[in-house]
Structures are given as structure tokens and as C-alpha cells.
C-alpha positions, 0 to 999 in steps of 0.5 A: 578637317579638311586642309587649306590646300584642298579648300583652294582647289575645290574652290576653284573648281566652284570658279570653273563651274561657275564659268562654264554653265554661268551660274553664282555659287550661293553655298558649297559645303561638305557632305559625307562622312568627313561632315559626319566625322567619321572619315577614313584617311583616304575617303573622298571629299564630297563637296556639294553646292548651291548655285543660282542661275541668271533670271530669264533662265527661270522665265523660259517656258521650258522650265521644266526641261532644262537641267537644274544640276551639274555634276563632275566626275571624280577626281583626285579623291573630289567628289563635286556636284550641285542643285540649282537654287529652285530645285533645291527650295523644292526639295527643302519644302519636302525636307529632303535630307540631303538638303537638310543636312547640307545647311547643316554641315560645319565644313562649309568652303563658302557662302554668299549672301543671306541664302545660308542663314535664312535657310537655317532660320526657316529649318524649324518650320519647314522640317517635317519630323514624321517624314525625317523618321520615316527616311532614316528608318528606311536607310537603316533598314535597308543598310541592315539587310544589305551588309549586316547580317553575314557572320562576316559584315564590312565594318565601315557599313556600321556607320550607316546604320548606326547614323540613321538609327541616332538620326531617329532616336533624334527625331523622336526625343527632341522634334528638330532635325537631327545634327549631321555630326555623329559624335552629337547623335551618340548624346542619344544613346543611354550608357548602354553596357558596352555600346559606347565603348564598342563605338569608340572603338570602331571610330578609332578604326575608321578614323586611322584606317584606309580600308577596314575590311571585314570582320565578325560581327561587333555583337553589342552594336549589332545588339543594339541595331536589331532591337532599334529597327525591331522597335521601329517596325511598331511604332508610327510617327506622329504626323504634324500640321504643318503651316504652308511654307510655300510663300516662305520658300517663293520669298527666298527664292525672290530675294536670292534671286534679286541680291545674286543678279540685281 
């Protein structure tokens, strides 16, 4: 996962941010492909954040204007950037996936008062699957043509069509936001002659390997890959009505607000 040492020094980190642009962290999580469960020995950590600034930032009349990330450059392999707390509610309300899948992450460094939790609670109601189906097709797809269709592909390119394509399979089966762990989404696939055994494989190379190249095409997979987007190309989701959650997400935003500054 990811060591005790390296948790310690992102989150001092969170502290100096915190300082420098007086904001709290209300949730910093990992993202990428160590939440997924697919890291490389030497892949980065991509630690992002929740932070909520003080009230009268909120009441400026050039709201709209002022900055609502902080971002850092790499360094030492961290990867460390954050939304504020009202651009993040905005995004959930969209069921931005980034967002969705950072309340899901299992690597989580910290988290403050009831904003994690309730965010969780109200994930059912605010998701929208059509529009979680149509982000991950797009991904796959465009992961697809970009890397895997040269005789020769990089093999770590396989996961981010691979994951999409599961996120899909998902999505279509269950109605809930797909889990961020790989490992879950495979429950998805039929024990398709080949294919999970193909995947093991390719995860015991991404897992041990620092760099894994390029290599002729793994055919099952790409079997696999080809006929999902041709199925996907047919196939419209179904949309949904959802309830107006705005009150919902403007409740939360208040509350955190109130329990961060007081």
C-alpha cells in the first residue's frame, strides 16, 4: 500500500499547504493506479485533497474569479493537488468521476469531520449512471485508439482500457458507482476462456515491474477490448430521473463550512 514514511511526509505537506493558502484539509486521499491496485514499484503517489477556505472567501463578490485549486509540482515521485470544498460539491453534483472515485478510495491519509462520510451517504442520489457510462466508454475508447491498435502496444495501456471498460460492465449490471479497485471490477467478467488468466498475468507484471515496455498484443484481452466498445458503440443508457440535489449539496457545503471555522 503505501508506507508509513511517505504518509507522514504527504501529510506534512497537507500542514504546509495549509499554511500558505489558509485553507483546512477536510479529506486527502490516493488516487491512481495505487487506489486501483495496479501500482508499479516505482509509479507515483498521486495524493489529492479536499480543503475548505475560511467563510468570507465564499462571500466576495469575485467569487468566480478566485482560484478554488492548489496544485505542486512533483516531487519525489508526490504527485499532491486539491479542490476547494464548493468546486468539489459542484463537480459531485455532476458526478464528476474524478471526485466520485476519490470518496471511494480505500487509501485514505486523513479526514475531518462529517464531509467523507456524508458524501458517501448521499453518492446513491446524486450519481448518475448514464452519465458515469458515457465518461468511461469515452475513456476506453480513446485509450483504445491512442495505444492499442499497433502490432507492438505498451502493456500498462491495458489497464486504462481495461478499467473503463469494467467500470461499464458495472454500471450496466448493478446501477451504483462502480468500485475504484480493479480486482472488484473483474467480478464483472464472465470466466471468459483465457481472459482472467491473461489479466493475472499482466498484473503480476505491472505489480513487480518498473517500466513494462512494449509487447505484442496480449490477443485474449484485446479480444475482449474490441468486442466491449463494439457493443458499446450500440447500446444508449438509459436515462434516469434524478430528485434535485442541489439542496442537498448546498446543506453540506453549510454544515462543513460551520463544523471547519465555527
Amino acid at each position: 500500500m503505501v508506507s508509513i514514511v511517505v504518509q507522514e511526509e504527504i501529510r506534512d505537506r497537507l500542514r504546509c499547504a495549509e499554511n500558505e493558502h489558509d485553507v483546512k484539509v477536510i479529506l486527502a486521499i490516493e488516487s491512481g493506479s495505487r487506489a486501483w491496485g495496479f501500482a508499479s514499484p516505482n509509479s507515483d503517489y498521486d495524493a489529492r485533497f479536499i480543503y475548505v477556505n475560511k467563510p468570507e472567501w465564499y462571500l466576495s463578490v469575485g467569487l468566480e474569479e478566485q482560484r478554488d485549486v492548489i496544485e505542486y509540482p512533483i516531487i519525489d515521485d508526490m504527485d499532491i493537488n486539491g479542490w476547494d470544498l464548493r468546486k468539489a460539491l459542484r463537480l459531485f453534483r455532476k458526478s464528476n468521476p474524478g471526485f466520485v472515485e476519490w470518496i471511494q478510495s480505500i487509501i485514505i491519509y486523513e479526514h475531518a469531520g462529517c464531509f467523507h462520510e456524508r458524501a458517501k451517504e448521499l453518492l446513491p442520489q446524486v450519481y448518475s449512471v448514464e452519465s458515469g457510462i458515457y465518461h468511461y466508454r469515452s475513456m476506453a475508447k480513446t485509450n483504445y485508439r491512442g495505444y492499442l491498435q499497433a502490432p507492438q502496444v505498451p502493456l500498462k495501456k491495458y489497464f486504462y482500457v481495461l478499467r473503463p471498460l469494467l467500470s461499464v460492465r458495472w454500471l450496466e449490471q448493478f446501477g451504483t458507482p462502480a468500485p475504484i479497485e480493479f480486482d472488484k471490477l473483474r467480478d464483472v467478467i464472465e470466466r471468459e476462456s483465457g481472459l482472467q488468466q491473461a489479466i493475472d498475468d499482466l498484473l503480476a507484471i505491472k505489480r513487480t515491474s518498473p517500466e513494462m515496455g512494449l509487447s505484442p498484443q496480449i490477443i485474449p484481452i484485446q479480444q475482449f477490448i474490441e468486442r466491449e466498445l463494439n457493443r458499446l458503440e450500440s447500446i444508449k443508457p438509459i436515462r434516469t430521473e434524478r430528485k434535485n440535489v442541489e439542496p442537498l449539496l448546498s446543506e453540506l457545503f453549510r454544515t462543513v463550512l460551520k463544523e471547519t471555522w465555527g
